[in-house]
MIKOL-853241 format. One record per residue (C-alpha): residue in three letters; chain; x, y, z; residue number from 1. Coordinates in steps of 0.5 Angstrom, whole numbers, plus 2048, in hexadecimal, padded with zeros to 3 digits. Example, Ala and Ser with C-alpha at 12.3 -4.5 7.8 and 13.67 -1.06 7.14 Angstrom:
resn chain east north up resi
ALA A 819 7F7 810 1
SER A 81B 7FE 80E 2
//
This chain:
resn chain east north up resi
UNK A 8D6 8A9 8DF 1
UNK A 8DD 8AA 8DD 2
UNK A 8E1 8AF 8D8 3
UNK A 8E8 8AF 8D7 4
UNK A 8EB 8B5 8DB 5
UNK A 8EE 8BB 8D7 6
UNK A 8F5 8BB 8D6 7
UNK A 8F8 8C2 8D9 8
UNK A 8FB 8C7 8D4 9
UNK A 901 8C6 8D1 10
UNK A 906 8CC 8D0 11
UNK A 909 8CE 8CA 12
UNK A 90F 8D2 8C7 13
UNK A 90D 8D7 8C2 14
UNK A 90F 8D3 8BC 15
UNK A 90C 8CE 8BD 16
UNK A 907 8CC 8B9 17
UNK A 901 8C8 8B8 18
UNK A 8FC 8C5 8BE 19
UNK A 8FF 8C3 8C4 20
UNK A 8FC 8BD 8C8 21
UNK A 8F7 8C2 8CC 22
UNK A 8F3 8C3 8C5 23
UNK A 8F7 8CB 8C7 24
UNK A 8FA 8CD 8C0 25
UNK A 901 8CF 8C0 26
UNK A 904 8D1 8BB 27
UNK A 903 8D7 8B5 28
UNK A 8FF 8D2 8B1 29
UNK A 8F9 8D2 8B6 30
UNK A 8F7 8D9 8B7 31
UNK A 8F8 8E0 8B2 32
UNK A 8F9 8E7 8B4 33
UNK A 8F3 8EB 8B6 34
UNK A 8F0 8E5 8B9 35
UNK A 8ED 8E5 8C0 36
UNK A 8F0 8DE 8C5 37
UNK A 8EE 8DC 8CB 38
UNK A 8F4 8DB 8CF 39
UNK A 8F1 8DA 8D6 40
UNK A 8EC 8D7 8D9 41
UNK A 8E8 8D9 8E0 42
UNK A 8E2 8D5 8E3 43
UNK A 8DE 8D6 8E8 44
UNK A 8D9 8D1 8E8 45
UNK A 8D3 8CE 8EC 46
UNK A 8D7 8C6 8EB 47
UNK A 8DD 8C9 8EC 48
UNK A 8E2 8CF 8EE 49
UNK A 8E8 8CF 8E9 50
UNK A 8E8 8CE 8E2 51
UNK A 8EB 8C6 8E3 52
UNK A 8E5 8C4 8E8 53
UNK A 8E0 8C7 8E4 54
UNK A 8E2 8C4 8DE 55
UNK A 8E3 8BD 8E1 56
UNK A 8DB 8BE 8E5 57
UNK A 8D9 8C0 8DD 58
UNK A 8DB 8BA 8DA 59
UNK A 8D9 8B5 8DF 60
UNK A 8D2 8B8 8DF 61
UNK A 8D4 8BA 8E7 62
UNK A 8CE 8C0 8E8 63
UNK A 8CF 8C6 8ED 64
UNK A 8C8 8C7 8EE 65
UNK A 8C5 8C5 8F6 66
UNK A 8C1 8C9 8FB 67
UNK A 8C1 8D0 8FB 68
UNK A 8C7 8D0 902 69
UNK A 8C9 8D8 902 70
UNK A 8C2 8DA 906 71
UNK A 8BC 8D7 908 72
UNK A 8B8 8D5 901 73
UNK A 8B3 8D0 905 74
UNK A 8AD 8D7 904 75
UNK A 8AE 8D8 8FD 76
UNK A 8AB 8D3 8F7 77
UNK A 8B2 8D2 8F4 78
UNK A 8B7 8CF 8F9 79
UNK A 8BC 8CC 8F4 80
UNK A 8C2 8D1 8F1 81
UNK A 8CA 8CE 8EE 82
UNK A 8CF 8D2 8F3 83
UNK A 8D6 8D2 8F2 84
UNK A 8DA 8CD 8F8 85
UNK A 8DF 8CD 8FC 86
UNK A 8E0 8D5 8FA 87
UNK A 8E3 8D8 901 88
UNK A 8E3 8DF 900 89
UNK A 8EA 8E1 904 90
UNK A 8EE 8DC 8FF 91
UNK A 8EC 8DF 8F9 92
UNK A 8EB 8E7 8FB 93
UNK A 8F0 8EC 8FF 94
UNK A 8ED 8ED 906 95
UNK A 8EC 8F5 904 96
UNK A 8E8 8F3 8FE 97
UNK A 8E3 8EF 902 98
UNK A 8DE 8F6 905 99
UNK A 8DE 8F9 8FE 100
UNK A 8DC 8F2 8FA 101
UNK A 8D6 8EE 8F8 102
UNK A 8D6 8E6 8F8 103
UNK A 8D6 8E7 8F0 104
UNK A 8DC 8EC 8F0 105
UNK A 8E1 8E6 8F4 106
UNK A 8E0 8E1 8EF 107
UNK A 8E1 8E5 8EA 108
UNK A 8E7 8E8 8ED 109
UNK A 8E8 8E0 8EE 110
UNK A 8E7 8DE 8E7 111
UNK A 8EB 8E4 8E4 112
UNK A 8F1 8E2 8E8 113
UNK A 8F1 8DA 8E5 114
UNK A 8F0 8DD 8DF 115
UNK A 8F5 8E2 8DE 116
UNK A 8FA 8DD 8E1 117
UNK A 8F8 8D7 8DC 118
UNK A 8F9 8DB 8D7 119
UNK A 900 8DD 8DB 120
UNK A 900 8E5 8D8 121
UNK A 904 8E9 8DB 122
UNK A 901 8F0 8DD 123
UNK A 907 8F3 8DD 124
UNK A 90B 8F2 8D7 125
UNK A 904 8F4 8D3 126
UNK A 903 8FB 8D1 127
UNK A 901 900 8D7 128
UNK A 8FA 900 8D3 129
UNK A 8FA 8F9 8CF 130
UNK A 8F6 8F5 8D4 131
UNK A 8EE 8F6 8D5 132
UNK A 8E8 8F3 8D9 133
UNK A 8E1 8F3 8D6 134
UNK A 8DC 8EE 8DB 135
UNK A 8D5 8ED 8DA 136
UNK A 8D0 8ED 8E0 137
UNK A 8CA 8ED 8E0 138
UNK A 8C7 8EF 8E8 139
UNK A 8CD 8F2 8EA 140
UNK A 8CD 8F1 8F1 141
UNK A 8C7 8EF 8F4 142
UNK A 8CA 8EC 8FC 143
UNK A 8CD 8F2 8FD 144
UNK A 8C8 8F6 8FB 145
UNK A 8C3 8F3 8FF 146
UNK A 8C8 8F3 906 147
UNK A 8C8 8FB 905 148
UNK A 8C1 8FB 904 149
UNK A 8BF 8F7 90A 150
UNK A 8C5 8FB 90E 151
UNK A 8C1 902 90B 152
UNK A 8BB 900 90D 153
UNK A 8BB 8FD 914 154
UNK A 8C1 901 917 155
UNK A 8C1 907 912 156
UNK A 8C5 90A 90C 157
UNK A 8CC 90B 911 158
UNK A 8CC 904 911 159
UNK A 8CC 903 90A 160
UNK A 8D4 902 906 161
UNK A 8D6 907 902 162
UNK A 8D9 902 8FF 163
UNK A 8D1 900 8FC 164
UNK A 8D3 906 8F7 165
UNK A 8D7 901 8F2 166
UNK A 8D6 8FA 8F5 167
UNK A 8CF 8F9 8F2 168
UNK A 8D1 8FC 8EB 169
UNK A 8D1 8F7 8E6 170
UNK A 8D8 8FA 8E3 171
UNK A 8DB 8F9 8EA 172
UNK A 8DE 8F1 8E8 173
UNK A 8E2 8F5 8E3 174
UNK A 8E4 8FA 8E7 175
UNK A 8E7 8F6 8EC 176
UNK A 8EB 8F1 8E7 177
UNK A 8EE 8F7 8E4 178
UNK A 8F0 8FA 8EB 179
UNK A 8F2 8F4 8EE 180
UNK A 8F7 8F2 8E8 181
UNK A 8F9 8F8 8E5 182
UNK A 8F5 8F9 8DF 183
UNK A 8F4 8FF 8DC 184
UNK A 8F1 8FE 8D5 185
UNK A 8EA 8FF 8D2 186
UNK A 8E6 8FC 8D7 187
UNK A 8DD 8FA 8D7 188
UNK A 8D8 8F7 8DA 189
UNK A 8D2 8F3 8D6 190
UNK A 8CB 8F3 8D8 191
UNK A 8C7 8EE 8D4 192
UNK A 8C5 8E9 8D9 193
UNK A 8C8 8E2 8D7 194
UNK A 8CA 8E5 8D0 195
UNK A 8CF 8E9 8D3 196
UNK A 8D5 8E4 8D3 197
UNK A 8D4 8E4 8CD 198
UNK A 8D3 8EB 8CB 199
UNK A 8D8 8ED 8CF 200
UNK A 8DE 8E9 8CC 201
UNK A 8DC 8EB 8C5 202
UNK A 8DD 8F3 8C8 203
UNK A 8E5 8EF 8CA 204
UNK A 8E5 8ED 8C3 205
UNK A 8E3 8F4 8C0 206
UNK A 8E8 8F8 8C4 207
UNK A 8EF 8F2 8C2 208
UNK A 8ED 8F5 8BC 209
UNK A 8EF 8FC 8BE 210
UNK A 8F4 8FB 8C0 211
UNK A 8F4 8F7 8C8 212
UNK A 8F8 8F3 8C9 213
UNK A 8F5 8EE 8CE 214
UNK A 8EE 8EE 8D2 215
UNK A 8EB 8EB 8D8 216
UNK A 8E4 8E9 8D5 217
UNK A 8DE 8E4 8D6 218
UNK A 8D7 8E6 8DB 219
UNK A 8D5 8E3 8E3 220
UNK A 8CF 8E4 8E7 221
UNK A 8CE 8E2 8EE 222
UNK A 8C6 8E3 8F1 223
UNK A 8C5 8DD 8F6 224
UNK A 8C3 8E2 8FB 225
UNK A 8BC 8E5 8FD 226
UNK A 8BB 8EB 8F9 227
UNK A 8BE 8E7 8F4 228
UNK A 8B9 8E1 8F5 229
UNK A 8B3 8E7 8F5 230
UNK A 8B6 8E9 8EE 231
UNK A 8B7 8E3 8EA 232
UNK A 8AF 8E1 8EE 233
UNK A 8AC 8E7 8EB 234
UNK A 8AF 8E5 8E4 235
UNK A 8AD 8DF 8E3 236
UNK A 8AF 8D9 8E0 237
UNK A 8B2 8D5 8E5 238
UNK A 8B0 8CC 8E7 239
UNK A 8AD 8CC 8EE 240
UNK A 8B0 8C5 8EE 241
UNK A 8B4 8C2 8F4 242
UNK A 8B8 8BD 8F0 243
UNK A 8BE 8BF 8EE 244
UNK A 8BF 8BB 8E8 245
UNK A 8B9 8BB 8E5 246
UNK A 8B7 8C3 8E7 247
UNK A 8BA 8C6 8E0 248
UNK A 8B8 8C2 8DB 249
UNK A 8B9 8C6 8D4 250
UNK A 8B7 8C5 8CE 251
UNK A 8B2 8BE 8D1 252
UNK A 8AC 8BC 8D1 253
UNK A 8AA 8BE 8D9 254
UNK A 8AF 8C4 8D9 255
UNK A 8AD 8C9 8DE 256
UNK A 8B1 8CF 8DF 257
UNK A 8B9 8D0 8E0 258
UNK A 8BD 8D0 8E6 259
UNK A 8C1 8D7 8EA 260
UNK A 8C8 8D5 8E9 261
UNK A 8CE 8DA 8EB 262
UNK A 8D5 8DB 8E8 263
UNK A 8D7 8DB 8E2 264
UNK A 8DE 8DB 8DE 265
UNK A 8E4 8E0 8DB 266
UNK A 8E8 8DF 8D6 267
UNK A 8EE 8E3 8D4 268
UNK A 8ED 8E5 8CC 269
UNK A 8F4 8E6 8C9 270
UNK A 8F5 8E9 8C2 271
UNK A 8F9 8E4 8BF 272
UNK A 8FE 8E6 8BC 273
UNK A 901 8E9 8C4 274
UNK A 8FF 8E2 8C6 275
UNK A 904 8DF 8C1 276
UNK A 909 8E4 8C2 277
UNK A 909 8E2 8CA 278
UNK A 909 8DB 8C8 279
UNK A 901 8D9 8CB 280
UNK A 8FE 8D3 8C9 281
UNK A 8F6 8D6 8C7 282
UNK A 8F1 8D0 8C9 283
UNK A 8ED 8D4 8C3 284
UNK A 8EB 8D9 8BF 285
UNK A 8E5 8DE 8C0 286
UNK A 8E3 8DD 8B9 287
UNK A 8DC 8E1 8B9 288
UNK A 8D8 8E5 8BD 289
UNK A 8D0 8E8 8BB 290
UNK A 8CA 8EA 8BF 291
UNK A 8C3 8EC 8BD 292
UNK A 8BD 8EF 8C1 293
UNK A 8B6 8EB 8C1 294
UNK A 8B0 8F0 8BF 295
UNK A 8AB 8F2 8C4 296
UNK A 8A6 8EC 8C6 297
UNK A 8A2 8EA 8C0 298
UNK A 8A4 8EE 8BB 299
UNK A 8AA 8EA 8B9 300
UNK A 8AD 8E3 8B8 301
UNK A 8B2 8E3 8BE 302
UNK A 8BB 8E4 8BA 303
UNK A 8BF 8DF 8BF 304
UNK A 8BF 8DB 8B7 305
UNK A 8C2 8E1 8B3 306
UNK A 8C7 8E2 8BA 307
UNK A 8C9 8DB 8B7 308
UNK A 8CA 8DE 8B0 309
UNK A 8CE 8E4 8B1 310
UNK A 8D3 8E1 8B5 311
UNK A 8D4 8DB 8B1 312
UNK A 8D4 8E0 8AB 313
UNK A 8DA 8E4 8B0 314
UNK A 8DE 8DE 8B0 315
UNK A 8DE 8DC 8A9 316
UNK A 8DB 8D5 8A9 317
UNK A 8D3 8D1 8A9 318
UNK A 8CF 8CE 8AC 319
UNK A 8D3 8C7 8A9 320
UNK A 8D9 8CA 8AD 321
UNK A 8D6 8CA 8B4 322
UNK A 8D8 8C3 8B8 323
UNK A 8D4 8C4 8BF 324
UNK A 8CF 8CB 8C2 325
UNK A 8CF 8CC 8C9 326
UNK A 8C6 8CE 8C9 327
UNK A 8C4 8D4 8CE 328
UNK A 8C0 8CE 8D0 329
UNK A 8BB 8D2 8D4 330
UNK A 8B7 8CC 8D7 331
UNK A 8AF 8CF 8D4 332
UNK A 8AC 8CC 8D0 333
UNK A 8A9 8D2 8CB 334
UNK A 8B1 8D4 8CC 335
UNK A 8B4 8CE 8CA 336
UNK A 8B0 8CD 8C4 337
UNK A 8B2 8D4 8C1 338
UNK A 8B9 8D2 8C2 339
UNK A 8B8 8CB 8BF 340
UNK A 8B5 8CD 8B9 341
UNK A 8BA 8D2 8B9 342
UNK A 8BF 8CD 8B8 343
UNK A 8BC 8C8 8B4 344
UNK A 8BA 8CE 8B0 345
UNK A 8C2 8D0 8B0 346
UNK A 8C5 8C9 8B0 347
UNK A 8BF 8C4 8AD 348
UNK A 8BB 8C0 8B3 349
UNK A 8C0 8BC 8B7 350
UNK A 8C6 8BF 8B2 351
UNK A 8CA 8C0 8B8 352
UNK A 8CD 8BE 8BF 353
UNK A 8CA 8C3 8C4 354
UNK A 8CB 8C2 8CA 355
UNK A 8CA 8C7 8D1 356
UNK A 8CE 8C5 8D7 357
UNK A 8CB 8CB 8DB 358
UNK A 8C7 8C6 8DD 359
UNK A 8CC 8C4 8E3 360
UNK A 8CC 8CB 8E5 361
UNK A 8C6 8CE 8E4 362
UNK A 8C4 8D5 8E0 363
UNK A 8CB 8DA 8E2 364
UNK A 8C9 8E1 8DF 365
UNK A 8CE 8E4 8DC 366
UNK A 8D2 8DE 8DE 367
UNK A 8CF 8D9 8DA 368
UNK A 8D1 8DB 8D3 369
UNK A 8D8 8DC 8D5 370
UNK A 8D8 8D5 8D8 371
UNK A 8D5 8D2 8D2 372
UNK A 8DA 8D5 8CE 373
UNK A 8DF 8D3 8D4 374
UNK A 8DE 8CC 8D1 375
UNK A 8DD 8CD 8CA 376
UNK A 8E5 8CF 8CA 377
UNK A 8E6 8C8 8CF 378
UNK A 8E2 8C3 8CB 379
UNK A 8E6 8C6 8C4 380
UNK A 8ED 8C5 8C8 381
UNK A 8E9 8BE 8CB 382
UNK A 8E5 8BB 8C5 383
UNK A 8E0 8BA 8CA 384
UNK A 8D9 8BC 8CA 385
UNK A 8D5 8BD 8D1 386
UNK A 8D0 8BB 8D3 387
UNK A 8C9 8BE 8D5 388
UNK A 8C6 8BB 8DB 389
UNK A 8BF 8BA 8DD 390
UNK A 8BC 8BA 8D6 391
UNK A 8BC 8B3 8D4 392
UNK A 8B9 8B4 8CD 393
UNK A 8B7 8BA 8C9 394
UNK A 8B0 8BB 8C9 395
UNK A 8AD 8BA 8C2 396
UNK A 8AD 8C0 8C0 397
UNK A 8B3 8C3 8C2 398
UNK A 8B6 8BE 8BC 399
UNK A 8BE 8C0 8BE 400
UNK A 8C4 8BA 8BF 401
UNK A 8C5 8BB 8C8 402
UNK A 8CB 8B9 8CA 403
UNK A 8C8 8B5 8D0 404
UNK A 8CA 8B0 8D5 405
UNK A 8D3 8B0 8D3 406
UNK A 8D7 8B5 8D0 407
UNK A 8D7 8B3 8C8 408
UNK A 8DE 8B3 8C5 409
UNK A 8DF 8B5 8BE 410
UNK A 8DE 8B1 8B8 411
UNK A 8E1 8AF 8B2 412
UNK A 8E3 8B7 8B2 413
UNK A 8E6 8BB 8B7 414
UNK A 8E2 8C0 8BB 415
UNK A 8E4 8C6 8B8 416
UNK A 8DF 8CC 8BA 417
UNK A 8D9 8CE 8BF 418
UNK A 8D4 8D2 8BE 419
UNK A 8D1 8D4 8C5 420
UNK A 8CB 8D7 8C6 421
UNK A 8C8 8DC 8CB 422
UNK A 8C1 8E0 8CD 423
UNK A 8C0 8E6 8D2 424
UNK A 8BA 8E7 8D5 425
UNK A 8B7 8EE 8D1 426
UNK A 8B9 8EB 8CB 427
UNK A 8C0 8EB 8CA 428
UNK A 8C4 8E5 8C5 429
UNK A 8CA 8E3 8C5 430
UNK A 8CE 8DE 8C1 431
UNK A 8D6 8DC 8C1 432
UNK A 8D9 8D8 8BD 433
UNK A 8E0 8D6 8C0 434
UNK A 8E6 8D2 8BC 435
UNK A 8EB 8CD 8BC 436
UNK A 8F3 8CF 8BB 437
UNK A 8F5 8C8 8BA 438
//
């Protein structure tokens, strides 16, 4: 299957005006004052490291799941994950980082600094305190755990890191982003499981209002590890199936559970009045944020619709407006029908294209919406719709428009927004809704 490559952004002077040939917005007509842009873009993804080769693999239907290859699956019943390749530790991270690090903390050291720049913001010439980190995560790290543990418990407590006393902790990603480039803003961590991307870029949005000026924002996880493996077997929900094509399948017939992925995206979200100032071209806007909680099993009907809502409602338009939904897409049957008549609820049965491209990566945790959201921006620059591979059709009762097979290009009207949808394991919902500039 073919796609036409994306075009690399152009650059644009503060005064120009009107979209550019990246579907980047580039003048005072694009965006407002008080308005959160994303300006940088950071990936690392199970089909590709880097912002371009992930995009490129998306778009081609090219899948990063496989066999489980950073320990030994052959004992587990589950022996299929997405892990990012080609990633090589050394070339992303200084030698004195690598003791007091996990896996997840590199790549997100990795994708901060593809973000940061993308967007080619300049630290130093930003008030000492305008730039901020805000991350989610949602297993902290889970490898480097486990390696001080086996160290305590097969050679005793001298031989476990002092380092263990922060590389485990879920806000270590941010920490570390924030020493390594110098940004001393308001800084966060997110903990919602795989609405924590998009949790945490809502936080970024509310402190531009405040007054911030820039913040480092979007969520990663990495759990391909033993204890990871005994973590995610516990929880359930995952496919035992061998075949990576047809081992995620949401929203099918024959769907039977999700993929483990690892990585996820960053984004750099810009108030967009000093993205102008600086002469930045924005992909897009972060038009609205919302997030609601499920009842208790049994006593309610679960809110990922009413998340829907409210983030429509924040960024001022109806479900007429949304031209594409990136669906959490969680690969159970039960799941993927709730979300289906959500959407047919919110939109009329097949009332839009919804696709659900972390079919090629596998579910990424905290990761995973902040890389839906990282293609909800492109497909709005690109005018293409991934596809979601694997499922072939929706089953009959999950009455939604799939983008299967090729990427979907817009129709008659451009593509103008993407709503992007996420659920976290506990209950946790979260929407997004993200603007063209153009």
């Amino acid at each position: 299957m073919t796609a036409p490559t994306p075009t690399a952004p152009a650059t644009a002077g503060p005064d120009a005006t009107g979209p550019d040939a990246t579907g980047r917005g580039t003048g005072p007509g694009a965006v407002r004052s008080g308005q959160a842009v994303v300006t940088g873009i950071g990936v690392a993804a199970p089909n590709g490291l880097g912002t371009a080769a992930w995009w490129d693999a998306t778009l081609h239907g090219r899948g990063g799941i496989g066999p489980v290859t950073r320990f030994d699956a052959t004992g587990y019943p589950v022996r299929l994950a997405g892990e990012v390749p080609g990633f090589v530790d050394e070339e992303h991270v200084p030698d004195r980082l690598l003791p007091q690090t996990d896996r997840v903390t590199r790549l997100a050291l990795a994708a901060a600094a593809e973000a940061l720049d993308d967007a080619g913001l300049d630290i130093a010439a930003c008030p000492p305190y305008g730039v901020g980190v805000s991350t989610a995560n949602a297993a902290g790290g889970f490898e480097f755990g486990q390696h001080e543990l086996q160290q305590l418990w097969s050679k005793g407590s001298r031989h476990v890191s002092a380092y263990q006393s922060f590389a485990w902790f879920y806000a270590a990603n941010s920490g570390q982003i924030s020493l390594r480039h110098g940004l001393r803003g308001p800084s966060g961590v997110v903990v919602s499981e795989q609405a924590g991307g998009l949790d945490a870029v809502a936080q970024a949005r509310r402190r531009l209002r405040h007054g911030v000026r820039a913040l480092v924002t979007g969520g990663l996880d990495a759990t391909v590890c033993p204890w990871g493996w005994t973590a995610h077997l516990a929880g359930g929900g995952l496919s035992t199936a061998t075949d990576p094509e047809h081992a995620y399948l949401p929203f099918a017939e024959r769907a039977a559970g999700h993929v483990v992925g690892e990585g996820g995206a960053l984004l750099v979200l810009e108030d967009a009045a000093a993205a102008h100032a600086r002469g930045a071209v924005p992909y897009a806007v972060v038009a609205g944020c919302a997030a609601t909680f499920d009842p208790a099993p049994g006593t309610g009907d679960p809110r990922l619709r009413t998340a829907a809502g409210l983030a429509l409602d924040d960024a001022g338009i109806t479900p007429d407006d949304v031209d594409v939904v990136f669906a959490d897409a969680a690969g159970e049957r039960e799941a993927d029908r709730a979300e289906a008549h959500a959407l047919a609820g919110l939109f009329g049965p097949y009332g839009v294209p919804v696709t659900a491209p972390k079919t090629m990566t596998g579910r990424l945790g905290s990761g995973g919406s902040a890389l839906d959201l990282a293609a909800a921006v492109l497909t709005l620059r690109d005018q293409l719709v991934p596809p979601t591979t694997g499922t072939d059709r929706p089953a009959d009762d999950c009455p939604v428009d799939l983008v299967t097979g090729a990427p979907r290009p817009a129709g008659a009207a451009p593509l103008r927004h993407a709503l992007v949808l996420a659920r976290g394991r506990g209950g946790f919902n979260a929407a997004a809704v993200v603007r063209a500039t153009g």
